[in-house]
C-alpha positions, 0 to 999 in steps of 0.5 A, a space after each residue: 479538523 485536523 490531518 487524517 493518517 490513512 494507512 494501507 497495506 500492498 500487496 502482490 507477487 514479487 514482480 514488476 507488476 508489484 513494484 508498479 502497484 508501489 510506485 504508482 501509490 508513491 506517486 500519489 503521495 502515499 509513503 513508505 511506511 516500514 519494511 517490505 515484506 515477502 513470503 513464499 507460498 509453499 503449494 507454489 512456490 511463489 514469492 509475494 511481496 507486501 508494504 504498508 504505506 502511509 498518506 496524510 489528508 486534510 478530510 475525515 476518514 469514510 469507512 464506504 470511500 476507497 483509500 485511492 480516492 483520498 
């Protein structure tokens, strides 16, 4: 069997609290994959953030297990 490209897409307000969820996922062996990204929520007015990162596994893909658990 070969690696398992597992891909996953964060997401949260433009906080501390995003940079955490990012740099807890780096920490884990995810990478960066492409830019950041953000938009602003116009009812609101508040800037959200998104980055896709990126992990490669030596197990097959399951539909039912939690990316986190890889």
């Amino acid at each position: 069997m070969g690696l398992t490209r597992l891909y996953r897409f964060l997401t949260g307000p433009d906080d501390s609290s995003f940079c955490d969820k990012v740099s807890k996922a780096l920490s884990e062996g995810w990478e960066l994959y492409g830019d950041p990204q953000y938009t602003s929520d116009p009812a609101t007015g508040h800037l959200h953030c998104g980055q896709a990162v990126i992990k490669e596994v030596d197990a097959p893909y399951e539909p039912n297990k939690k990316l986190g658990e890889y």
